[in-house]
PyMOL commands that place a pseudoatom at each C-alpha (Angstrom):
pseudoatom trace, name=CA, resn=UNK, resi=1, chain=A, elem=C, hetatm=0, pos=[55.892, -14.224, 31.496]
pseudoatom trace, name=CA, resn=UNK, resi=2, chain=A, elem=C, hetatm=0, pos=[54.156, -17.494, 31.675]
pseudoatom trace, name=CA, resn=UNK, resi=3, chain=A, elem=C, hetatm=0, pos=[55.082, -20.437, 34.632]
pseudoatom trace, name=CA, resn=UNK, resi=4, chain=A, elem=C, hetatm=0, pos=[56.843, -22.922, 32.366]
pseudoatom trace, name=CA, resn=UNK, resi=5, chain=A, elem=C, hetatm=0, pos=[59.673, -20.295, 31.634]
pseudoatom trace, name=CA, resn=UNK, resi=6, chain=A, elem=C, hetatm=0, pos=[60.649, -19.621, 34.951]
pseudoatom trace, name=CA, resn=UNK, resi=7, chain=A, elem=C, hetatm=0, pos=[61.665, -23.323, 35.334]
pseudoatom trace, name=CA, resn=UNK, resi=8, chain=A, elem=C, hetatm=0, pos=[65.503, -24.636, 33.990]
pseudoatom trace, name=CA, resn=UNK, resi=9, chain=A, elem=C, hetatm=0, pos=[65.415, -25.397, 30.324]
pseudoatom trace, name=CA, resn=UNK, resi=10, chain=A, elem=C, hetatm=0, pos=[66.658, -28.644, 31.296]
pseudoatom trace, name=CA, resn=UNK, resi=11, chain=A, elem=C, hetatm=0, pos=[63.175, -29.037, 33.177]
pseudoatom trace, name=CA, resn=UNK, resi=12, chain=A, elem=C, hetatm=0, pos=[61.591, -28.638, 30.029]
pseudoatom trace, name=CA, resn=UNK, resi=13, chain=A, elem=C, hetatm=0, pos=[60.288, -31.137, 27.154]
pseudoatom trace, name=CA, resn=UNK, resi=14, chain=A, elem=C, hetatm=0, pos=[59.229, -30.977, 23.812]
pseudoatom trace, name=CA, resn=UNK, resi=15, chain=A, elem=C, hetatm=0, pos=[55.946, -32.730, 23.012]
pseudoatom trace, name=CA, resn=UNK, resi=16, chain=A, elem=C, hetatm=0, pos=[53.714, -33.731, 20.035]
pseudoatom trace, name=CA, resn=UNK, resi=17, chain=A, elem=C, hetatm=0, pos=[50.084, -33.594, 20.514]
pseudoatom trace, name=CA, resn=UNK, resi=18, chain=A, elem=C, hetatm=0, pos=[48.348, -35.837, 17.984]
pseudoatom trace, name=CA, resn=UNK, resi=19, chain=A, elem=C, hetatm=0, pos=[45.017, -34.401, 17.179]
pseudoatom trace, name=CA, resn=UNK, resi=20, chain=A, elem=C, hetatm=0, pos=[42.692, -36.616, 15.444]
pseudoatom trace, name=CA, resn=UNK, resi=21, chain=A, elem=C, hetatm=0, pos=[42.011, -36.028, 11.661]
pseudoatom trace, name=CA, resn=UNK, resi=22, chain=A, elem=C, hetatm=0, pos=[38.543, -36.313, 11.156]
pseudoatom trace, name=CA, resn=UNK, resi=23, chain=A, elem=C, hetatm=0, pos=[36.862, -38.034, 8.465]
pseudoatom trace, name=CA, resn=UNK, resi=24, chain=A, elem=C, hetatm=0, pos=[37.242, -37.223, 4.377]
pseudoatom trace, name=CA, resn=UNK, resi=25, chain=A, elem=C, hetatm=0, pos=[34.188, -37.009, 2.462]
pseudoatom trace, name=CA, resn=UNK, resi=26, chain=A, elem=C, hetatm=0, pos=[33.552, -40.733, 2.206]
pseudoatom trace, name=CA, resn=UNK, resi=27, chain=A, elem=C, hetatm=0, pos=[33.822, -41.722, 5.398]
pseudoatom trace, name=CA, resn=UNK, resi=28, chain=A, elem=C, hetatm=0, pos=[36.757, -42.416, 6.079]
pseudoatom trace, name=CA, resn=UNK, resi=29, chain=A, elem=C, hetatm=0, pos=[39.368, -41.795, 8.750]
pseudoatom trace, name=CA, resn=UNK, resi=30, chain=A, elem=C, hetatm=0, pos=[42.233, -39.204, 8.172]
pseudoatom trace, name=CA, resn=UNK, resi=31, chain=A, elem=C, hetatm=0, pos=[45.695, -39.866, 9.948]
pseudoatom trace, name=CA, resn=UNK, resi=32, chain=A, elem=C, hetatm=0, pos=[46.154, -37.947, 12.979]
pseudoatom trace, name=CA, resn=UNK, resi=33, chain=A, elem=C, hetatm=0, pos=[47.554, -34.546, 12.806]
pseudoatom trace, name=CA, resn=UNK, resi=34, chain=A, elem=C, hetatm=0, pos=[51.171, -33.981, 14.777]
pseudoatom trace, name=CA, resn=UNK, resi=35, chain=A, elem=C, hetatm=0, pos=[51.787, -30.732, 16.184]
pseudoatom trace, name=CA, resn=UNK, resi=36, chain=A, elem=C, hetatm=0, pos=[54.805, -29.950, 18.387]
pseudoatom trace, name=CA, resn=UNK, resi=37, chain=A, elem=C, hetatm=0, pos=[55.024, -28.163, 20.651]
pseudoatom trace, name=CA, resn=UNK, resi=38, chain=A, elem=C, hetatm=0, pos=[57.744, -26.835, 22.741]
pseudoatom trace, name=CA, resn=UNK, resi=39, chain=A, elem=C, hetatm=0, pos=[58.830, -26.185, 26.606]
pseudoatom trace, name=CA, resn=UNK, resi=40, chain=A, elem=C, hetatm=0, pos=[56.582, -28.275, 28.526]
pseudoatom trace, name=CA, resn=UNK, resi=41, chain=A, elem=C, hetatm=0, pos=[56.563, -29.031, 32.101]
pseudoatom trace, name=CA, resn=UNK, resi=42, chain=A, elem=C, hetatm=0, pos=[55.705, -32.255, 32.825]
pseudoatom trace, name=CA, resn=UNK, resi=43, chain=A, elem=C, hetatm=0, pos=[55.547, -34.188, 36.160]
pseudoatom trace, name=CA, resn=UNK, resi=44, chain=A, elem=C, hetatm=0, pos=[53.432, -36.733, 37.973]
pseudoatom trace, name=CA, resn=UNK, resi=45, chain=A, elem=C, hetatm=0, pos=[49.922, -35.671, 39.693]
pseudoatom trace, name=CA, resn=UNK, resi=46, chain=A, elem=C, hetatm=0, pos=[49.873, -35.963, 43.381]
pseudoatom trace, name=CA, resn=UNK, resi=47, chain=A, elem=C, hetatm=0, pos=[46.885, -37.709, 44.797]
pseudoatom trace, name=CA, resn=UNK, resi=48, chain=A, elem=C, hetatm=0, pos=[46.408, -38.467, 48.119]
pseudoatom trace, name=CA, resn=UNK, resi=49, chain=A, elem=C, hetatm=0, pos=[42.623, -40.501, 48.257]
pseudoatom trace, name=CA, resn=UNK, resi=50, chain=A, elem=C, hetatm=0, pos=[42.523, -41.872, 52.071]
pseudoatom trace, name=CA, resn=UNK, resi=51, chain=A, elem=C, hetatm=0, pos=[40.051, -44.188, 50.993]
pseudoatom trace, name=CA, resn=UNK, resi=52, chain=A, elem=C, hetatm=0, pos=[41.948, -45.944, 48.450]
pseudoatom trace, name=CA, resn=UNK, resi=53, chain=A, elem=C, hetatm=0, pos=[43.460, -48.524, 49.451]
pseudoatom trace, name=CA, resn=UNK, resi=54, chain=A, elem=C, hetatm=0, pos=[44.110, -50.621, 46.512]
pseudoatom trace, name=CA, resn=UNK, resi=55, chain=A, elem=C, hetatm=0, pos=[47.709, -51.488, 45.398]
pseudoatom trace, name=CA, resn=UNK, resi=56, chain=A, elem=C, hetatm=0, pos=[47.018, -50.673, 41.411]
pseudoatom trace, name=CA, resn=UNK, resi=57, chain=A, elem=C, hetatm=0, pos=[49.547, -47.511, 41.370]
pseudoatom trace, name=CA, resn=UNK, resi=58, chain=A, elem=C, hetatm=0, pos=[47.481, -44.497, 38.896]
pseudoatom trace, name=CA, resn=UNK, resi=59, chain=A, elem=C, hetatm=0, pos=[49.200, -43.419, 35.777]
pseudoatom trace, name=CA, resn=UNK, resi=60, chain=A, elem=C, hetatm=0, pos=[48.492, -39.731, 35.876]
pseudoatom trace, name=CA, resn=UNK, resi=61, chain=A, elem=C, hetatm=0, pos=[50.596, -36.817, 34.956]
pseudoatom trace, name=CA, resn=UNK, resi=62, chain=A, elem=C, hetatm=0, pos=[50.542, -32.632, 34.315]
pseudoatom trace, name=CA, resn=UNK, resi=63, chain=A, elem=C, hetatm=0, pos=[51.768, -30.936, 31.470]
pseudoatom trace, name=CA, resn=UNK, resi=64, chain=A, elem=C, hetatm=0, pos=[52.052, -27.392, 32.051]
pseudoatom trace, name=CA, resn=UNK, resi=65, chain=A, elem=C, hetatm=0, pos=[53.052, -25.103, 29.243]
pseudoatom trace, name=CA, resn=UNK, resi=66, chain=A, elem=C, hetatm=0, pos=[52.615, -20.955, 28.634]
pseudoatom trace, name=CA, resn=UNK, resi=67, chain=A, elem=C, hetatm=0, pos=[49.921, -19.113, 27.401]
pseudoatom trace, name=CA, resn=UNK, resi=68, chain=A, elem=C, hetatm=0, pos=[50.110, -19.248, 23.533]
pseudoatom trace, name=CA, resn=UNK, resi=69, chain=A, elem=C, hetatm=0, pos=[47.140, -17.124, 21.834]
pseudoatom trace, name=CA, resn=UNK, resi=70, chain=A, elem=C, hetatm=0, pos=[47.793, -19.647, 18.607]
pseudoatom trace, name=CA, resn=UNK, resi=71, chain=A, elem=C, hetatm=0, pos=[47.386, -22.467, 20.393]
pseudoatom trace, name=CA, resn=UNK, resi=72, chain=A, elem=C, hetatm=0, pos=[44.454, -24.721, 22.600]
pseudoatom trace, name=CA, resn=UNK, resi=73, chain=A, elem=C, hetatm=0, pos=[44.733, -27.957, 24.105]
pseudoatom trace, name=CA, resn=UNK, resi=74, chain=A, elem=C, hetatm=0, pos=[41.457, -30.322, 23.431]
pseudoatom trace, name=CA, resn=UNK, resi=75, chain=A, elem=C, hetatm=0, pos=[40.196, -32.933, 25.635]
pseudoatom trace, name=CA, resn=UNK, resi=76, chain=A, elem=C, hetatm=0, pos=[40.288, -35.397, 22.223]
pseudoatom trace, name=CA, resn=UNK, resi=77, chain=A, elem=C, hetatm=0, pos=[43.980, -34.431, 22.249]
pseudoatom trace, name=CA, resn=UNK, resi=78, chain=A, elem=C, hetatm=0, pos=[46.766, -37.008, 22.688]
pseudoatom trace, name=CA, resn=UNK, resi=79, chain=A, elem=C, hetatm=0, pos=[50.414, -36.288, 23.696]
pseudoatom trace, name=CA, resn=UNK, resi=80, chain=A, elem=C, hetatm=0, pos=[53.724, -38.049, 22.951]
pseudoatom trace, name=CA, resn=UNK, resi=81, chain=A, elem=C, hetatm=0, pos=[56.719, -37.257, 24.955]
pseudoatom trace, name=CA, resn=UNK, resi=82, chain=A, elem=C, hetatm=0, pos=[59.669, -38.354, 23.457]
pseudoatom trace, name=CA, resn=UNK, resi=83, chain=A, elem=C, hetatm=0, pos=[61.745, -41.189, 24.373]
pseudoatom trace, name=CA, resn=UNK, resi=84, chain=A, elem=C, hetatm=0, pos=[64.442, -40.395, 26.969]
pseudoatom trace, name=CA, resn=UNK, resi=85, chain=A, elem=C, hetatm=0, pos=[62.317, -37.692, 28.400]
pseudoatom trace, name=CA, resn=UNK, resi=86, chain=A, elem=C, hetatm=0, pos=[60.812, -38.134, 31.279]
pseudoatom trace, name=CA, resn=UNK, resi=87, chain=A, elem=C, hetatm=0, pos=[57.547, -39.843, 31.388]
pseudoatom trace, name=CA, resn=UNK, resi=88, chain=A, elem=C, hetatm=0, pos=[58.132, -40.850, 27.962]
pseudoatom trace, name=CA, resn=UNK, resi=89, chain=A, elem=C, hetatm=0, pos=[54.942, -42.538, 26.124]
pseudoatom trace, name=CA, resn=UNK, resi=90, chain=A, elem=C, hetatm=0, pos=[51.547, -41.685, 24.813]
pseudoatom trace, name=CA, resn=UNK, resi=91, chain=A, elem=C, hetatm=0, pos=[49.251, -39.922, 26.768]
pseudoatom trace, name=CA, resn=UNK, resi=92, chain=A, elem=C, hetatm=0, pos=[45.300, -39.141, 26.694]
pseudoatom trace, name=CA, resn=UNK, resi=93, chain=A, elem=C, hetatm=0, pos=[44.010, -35.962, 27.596]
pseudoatom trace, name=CA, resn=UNK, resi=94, chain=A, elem=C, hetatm=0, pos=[42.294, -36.536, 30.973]
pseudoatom trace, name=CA, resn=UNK, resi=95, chain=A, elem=C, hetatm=0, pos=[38.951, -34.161, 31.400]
pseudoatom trace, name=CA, resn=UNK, resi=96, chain=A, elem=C, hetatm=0, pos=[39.274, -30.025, 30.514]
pseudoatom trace, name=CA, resn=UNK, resi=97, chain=A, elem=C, hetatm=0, pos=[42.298, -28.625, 30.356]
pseudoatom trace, name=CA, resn=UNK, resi=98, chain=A, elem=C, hetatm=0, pos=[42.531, -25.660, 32.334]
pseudoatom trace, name=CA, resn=UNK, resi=99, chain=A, elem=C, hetatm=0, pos=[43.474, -22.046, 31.305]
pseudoatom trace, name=CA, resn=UNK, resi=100, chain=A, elem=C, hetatm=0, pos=[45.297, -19.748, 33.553]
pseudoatom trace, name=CA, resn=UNK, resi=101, chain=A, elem=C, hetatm=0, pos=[46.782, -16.213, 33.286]
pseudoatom trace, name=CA, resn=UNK, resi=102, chain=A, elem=C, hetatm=0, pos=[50.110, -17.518, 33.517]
pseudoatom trace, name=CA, resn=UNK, resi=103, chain=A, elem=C, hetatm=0, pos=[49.696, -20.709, 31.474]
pseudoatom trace, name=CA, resn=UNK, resi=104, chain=A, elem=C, hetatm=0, pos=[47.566, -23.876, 30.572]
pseudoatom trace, name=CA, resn=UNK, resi=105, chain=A, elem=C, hetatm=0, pos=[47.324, -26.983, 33.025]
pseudoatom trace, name=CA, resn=UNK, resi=106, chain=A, elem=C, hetatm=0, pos=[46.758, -30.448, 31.298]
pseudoatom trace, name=CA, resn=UNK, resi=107, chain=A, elem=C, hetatm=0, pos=[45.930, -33.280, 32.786]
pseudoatom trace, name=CA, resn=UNK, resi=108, chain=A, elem=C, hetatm=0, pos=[47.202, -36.972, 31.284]
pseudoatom trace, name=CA, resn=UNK, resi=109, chain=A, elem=C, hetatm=0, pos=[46.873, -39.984, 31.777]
pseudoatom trace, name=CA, resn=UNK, resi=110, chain=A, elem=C, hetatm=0, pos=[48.191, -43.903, 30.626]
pseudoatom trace, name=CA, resn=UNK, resi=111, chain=A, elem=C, hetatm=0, pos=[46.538, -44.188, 26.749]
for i in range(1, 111): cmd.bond("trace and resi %d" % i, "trace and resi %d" % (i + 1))
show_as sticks, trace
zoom trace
């Protein structure tokens, strides 16, 4: 059982990651490619920087979601969550994500 399951389904979100297309022979770009995905976690990253002292808040979330072996998140990867959901918007896939036993830990941020 991954970590995203053991949460309330009304915790949960369905997403759509919008992977880019790639080029056709001549050159040209593709559309992006929309995959959805279901039960995601999502929620804001905590950072606590003692240094920082600007007021510019940081636009940076987590999406969590369980192990699926048909399935990998890239770092090219973007990530609509729907409006109405929480942290609704388009989101860029911020460095690696990072696979776990028990599930996959994205991290997002404004883009």
């Amino acid at each position: 059982m991954g970590i995203v399951k053991r949460f309330p389904k009304s915790w949960r979100v369905d997403v759509i990651v919008l992977r880019n297309g790639g080029r056709d022979p001549k050159g040209n770009p593709r559309p992006d490619e929309e995959i959805p995905l279901k039960d995601c976690l999502i929620g804001p990253r905590l950072m606590n920087d003692p240094v920082d002292h600007s007021d510019v808040s940081a636009s940076e979330l987590y999406l969590y979601r369980d192990p699926d072996p048909n399935f990998r998140f890239r770092t090219t990867d973007r990530i609509r969550v729907p409006a109405g959901a929480r942290m609704a918007g388009d989101w860029s896939v911020d460095g690696r994500p990072k696979e776990w036993p028990i599930g996959v830990e994205v991290g997002l941020e404004a883009g």
